[in-house]
N, C-alpha and C positions, 0 to 999 in steps of 0.2 A: 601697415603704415602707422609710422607715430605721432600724426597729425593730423586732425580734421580736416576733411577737404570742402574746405570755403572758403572765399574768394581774401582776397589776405587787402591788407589797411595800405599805406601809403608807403611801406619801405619795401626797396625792391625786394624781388622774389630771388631766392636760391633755391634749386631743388637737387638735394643732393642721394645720389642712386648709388646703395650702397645696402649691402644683406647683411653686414656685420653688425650687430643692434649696440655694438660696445663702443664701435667706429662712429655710430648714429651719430654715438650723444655726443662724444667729441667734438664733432665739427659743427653740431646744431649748436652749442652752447661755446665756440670757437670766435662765432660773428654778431656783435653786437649789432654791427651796421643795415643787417637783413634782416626778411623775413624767411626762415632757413626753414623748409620742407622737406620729408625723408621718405625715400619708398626703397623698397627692400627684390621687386622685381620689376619686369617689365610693363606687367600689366599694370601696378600699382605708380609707376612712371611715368606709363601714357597718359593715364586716369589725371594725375599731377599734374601733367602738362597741362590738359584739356582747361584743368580748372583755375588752375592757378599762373599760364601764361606764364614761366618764370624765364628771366632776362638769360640767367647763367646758367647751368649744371655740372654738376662733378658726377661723375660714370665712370665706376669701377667696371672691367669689361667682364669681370669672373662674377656673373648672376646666374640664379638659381632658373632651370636644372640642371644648370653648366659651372657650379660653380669655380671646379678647376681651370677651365674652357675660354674661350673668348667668343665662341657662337654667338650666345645670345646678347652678352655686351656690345658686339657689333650691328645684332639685329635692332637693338633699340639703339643704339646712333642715328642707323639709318631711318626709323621711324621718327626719333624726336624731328630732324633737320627734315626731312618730307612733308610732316603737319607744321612747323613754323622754322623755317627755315632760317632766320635770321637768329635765333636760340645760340648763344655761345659757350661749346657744350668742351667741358676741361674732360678730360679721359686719364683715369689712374692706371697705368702698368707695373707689372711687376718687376722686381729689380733683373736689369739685362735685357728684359724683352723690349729690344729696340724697336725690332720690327710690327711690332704691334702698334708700337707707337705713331712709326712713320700711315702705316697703313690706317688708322684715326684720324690721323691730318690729310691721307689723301681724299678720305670719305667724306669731309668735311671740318674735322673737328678746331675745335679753336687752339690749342694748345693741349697739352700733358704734362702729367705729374707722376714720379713715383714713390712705389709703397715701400718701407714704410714711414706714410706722410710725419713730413715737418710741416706743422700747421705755420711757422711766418712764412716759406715758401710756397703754399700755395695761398695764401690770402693776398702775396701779391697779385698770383696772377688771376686770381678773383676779382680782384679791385681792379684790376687791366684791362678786364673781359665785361667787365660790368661800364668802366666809361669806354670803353671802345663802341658797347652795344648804343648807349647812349647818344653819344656824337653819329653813330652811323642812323639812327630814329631821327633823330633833328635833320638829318642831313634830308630823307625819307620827306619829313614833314614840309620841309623847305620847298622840296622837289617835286612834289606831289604833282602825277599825270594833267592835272587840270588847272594850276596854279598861274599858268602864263598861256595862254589859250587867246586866239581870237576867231573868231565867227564857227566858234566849238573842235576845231579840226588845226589848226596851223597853232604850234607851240610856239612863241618868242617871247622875247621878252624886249627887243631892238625896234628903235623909235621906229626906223626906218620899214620895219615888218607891220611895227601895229597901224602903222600911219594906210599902208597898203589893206591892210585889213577894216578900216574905216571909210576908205572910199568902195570894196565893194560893199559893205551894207549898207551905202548911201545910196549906190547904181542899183543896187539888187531889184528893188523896186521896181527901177524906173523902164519902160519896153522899149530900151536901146540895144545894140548889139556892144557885144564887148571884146576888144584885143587884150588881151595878155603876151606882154615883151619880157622875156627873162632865158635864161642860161637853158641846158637841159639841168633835169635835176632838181630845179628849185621850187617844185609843187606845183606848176602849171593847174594840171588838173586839180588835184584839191582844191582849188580856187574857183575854178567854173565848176565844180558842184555846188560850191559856197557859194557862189552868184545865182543859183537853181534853185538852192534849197530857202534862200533868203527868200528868193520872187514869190509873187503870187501866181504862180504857174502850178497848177493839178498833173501835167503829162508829165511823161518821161524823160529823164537827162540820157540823151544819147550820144555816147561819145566815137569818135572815130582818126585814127590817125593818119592821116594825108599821104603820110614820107612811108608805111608801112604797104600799102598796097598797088600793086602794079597802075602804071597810068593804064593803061588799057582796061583796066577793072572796076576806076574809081568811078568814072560817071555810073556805070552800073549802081556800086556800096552805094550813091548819094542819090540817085534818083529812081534806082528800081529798072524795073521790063518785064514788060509782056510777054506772052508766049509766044515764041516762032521768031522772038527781036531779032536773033540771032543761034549762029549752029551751037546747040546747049540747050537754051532757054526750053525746057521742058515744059516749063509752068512759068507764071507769073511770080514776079517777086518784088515784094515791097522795099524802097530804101532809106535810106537813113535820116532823110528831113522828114518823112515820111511819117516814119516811127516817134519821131519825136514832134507831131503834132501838138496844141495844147501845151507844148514842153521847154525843154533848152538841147539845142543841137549842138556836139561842142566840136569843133575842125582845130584838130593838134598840129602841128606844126602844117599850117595853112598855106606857107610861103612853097610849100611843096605840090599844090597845085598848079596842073600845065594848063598853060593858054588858052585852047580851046577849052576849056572845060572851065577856067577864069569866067569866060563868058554867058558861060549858060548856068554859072552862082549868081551873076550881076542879074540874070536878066530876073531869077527870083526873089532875088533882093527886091528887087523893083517891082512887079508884079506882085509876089506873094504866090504865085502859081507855079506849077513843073508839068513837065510831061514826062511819062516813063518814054524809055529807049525801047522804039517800036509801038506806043503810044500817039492817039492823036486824038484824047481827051484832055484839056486841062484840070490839074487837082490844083485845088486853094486848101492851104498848109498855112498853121497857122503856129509858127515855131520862132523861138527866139535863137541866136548865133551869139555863140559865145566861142572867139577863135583865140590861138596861142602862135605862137613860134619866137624860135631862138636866131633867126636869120635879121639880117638886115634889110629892112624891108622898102625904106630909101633908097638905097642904093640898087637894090633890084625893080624899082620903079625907073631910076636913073638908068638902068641896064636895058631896060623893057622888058624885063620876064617877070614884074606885073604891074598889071593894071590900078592905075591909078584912081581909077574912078571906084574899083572892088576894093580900093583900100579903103574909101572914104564910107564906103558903105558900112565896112567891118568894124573901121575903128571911129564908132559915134563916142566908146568912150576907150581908153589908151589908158592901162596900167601896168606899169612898170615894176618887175619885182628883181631886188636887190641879189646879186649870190649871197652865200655861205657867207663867205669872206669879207661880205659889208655889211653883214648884222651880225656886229660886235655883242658877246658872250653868246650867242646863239649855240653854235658848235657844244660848248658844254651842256649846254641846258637838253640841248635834244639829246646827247650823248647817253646824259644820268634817264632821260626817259627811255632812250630805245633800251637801254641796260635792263631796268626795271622791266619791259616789257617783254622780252626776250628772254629774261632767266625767270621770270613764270613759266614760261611755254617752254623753254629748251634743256637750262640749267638751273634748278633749282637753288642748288649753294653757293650760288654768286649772288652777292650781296651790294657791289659797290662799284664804284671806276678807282685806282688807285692816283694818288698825288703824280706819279710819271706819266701814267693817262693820260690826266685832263689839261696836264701840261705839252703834252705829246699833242693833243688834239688842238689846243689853244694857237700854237704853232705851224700848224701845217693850212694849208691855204684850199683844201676840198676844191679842186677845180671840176670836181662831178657832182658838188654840193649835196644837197639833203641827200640824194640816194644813195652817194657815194658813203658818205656817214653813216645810214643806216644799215646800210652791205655791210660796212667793215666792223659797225658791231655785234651785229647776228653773228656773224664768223668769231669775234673776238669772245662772245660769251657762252659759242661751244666747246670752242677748243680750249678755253680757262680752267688753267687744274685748281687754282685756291678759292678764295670766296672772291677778291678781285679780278677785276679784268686790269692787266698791266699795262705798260707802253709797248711790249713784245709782244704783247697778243694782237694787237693792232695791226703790226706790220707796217709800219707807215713810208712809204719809199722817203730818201734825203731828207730825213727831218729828226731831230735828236730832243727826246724829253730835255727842258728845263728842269733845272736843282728846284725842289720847294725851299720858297723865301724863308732863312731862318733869322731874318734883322730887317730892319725899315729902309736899310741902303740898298739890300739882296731884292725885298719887295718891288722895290723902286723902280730898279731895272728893269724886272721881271716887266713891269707894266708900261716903261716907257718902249721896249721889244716891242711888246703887244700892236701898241698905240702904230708906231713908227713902220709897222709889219701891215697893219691894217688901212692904213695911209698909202704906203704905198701899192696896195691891191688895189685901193680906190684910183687910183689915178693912175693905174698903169704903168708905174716904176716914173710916174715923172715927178723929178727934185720938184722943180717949181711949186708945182701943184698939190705934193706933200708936204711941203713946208708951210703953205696957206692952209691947211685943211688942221695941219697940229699948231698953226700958231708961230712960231718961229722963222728965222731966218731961213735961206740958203746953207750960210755959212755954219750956223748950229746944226743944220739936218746932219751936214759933210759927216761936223766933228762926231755928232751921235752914229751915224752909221759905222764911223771910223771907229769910236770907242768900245761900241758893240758886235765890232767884227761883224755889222749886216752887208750885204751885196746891195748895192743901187740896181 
């Protein structure tokens, strides 16, 4: 190696992998603008990497003991991009060898160049690969896992989420019971742990979903029985209030509880006591209820399939969470995190969402909100052949990427769509209603739906 390996000053790193000691000097005395590093094999490459962190590389694939070869030039691609994967690694082929080329870029590589080098053509793409790495760190920096966070667990950045996010660690405290009203999908639970995790409660968050297990089952899951209750009961078995003594008991979609069984949550509401099924001890349980559901729960009070008096019990406090679709830039923001989180664990060489992405995503209306999103990015960052995930990897049913705004007219649009898109999810495709919420007339919404070719 022709350079000492210590940690280099303020001008970015190049680390250029190359065995020809004549080639070295070349290209290290080629870039004023660097700090240009040379290693001669892999091991002397890796070593480079390790220390010097370098933005770019140039990786001839013919290294020594292959130097006719491309063996080992591909084994160090795939080492460099494994230990820092964001590395945007130029690859030299020989003249013709297409296919080496293509097969660089499928392993990851950033671009290619070939022998024998014209130094202004690859200093373009030096200088390409170096702000590209750049703007993709900022982007990184911007976006970072923990940057819009509230109650450590729910990412947003939307008035409307933080606002939700404020009133439970106001409640969290306080030894009320809590409803949660929202969509499926939109973090229910994350929420009632964040109401758990906030309280001064020592016991267990015990969660259980209502709509998933047989009515003939549930009084069992929630109050337990004795041996001989019934044909089965082997043993004794403790149930889910139970367990969550000391704790928070959390009932997922609650509105999914039957009638009889409505009755005998009131009457522990009320007491604080249960009896298991086949039981004729009372237990005093000393558990907080923190309940969710997506159903209408008025209107099923209006219906009578439920009880009005177990509503009031449940919801001493009532919070409402937003979908997808009305917490405005939401959708991106989790998108670049689930990305980030997903191509550590899945796919290494994805690095980004591309500009049709996030336009893609900005667009579409998540009617299965957060989970829907974070399904269809898991899927979009395994099946990603380049370092982006694109608007086709998405799959998004009737919804077409927007063009990136390239003028302040194109911007324009772009954000009055947005606006006008997101208005009317709030209010349910009603003119009226969307025209108060942006401002505007009736008559202006008409002309902008009309101009924008959107659907009322």
């Amino acid at each position: 190696m022709t350079d000492k390996l210590k940690p280099t000053g303020e001008l970015p790193v190049l680390l250029v992998v190359e065995d020809d000691e004549g080639l070295q000097r070349q290209l290290k005395w080629a870039y004023d603008g660097y700090r240009v590093v040379c290693a001669g094999s892999r091991g002397e490459a890796i070593e480079a990497l390790r220390v010097h962190e370098p933005a770019v590389v140039t990786l001839d694939l013919g290294l020594p003991p292959d130097p006719d070869g491309t063996a080992e030039g591909f084994a160090t691609l795939e080492e460099i991009l494994r230990l820092k994967p964001d590395t945007k690694v130029i690859v030299a082929t020989g003249h013709g060898a297409r296919e080496s080329a293509l097969k660089a870029i499928s392993l990851g590589a950033y671009d290619f160049y070939k022998k024998p080098v014209d130094i202004d053509d690859l200093g373009l793409i030096v200088a390409r690969a170096f702000h590209l790495h750049e703007i993709e760190a900022e982007n990184r920096r911007l976006d970072g896992d923990g940057t819009s966070t509230v109650l450590g667990s729910i990412i947003t950045a939307a008035p409307e989420m933080l606002k939700v996010g404020k009133t439970i660690e106001r409640v969290a405290s306080a030894d009320v019971s809590v409803m949660l009203l929202g969509a499926s999908g939109t973090g229910k639970e994350l929420l009632a742990r964040a109401v758990h995790e906030k309280s001064n409660r020592k016991g267990e968050f015990i969660a259980i979903n209502c709509a998933a297990i047989p009515e003939n089952l549930l009084e069992a899951e929630l109050f337990g029985y004795e041996r001989g209750a019934f044909t089965g009961a082997v043993k004794s078995n403790v149930g889910k209030i139970e367990l969550a003594e000391g704790g928070t008991l959390f009932l997922d979609e609650v509105g999914d509880i039957p009638l009889p069984l409505q009755v005998k949550l009131l009457r522990f509401l009320q007491e604080r006591v249960i009896e298991r099924i086949g039981g004729r001890s009372p237990i005093a349980v000393d558990t907080r209820i923190v309940c969710a559901t997506h159903q209408d729960l008025d209107a099923m009070i209006a219906d009578g399939r439920f009880r009005e008096d177990l509503y009031y019990r449940l919801a001493e406090i009532v919070v409402k969470i937003p979908s997808l679709a009305e917490r405005a830039g939401d959708a991106s923001l989790l998108a670049r995190h689930f990305v980030n989180r997903y191509a550590r664990e899945l796919n290494p060489k994805v690095q980004s969402l591309s500009a049709d992405a996030l336009a893609a995503i900005d667009a579409y209306a998540w009617p299965g909100n957060v989970r829907e999103l974070e399904n269809r990015l898991k899927r979009a960052v395994i099946m990603a052949d380049g370092r982006s995930v694109g608007a086709d990897d998405l799959e998004l049913p009737g919804t077409a990427a927007e063009p990136v705004a390239i003028n302040l007219r194109s911007a324009r649009e772009v954000a009055d769509r947005r606006a006008i898109r997101q208005a009317m999810v709030r209010t349910d495709n009603n003119i009226s209603g969307a025209a108060k919420l942006l401002g505007i007339s009736r008559p202006t919404l008409y002309d902008l739906l009309k101009q924008y070719r959107l659907q009322a």
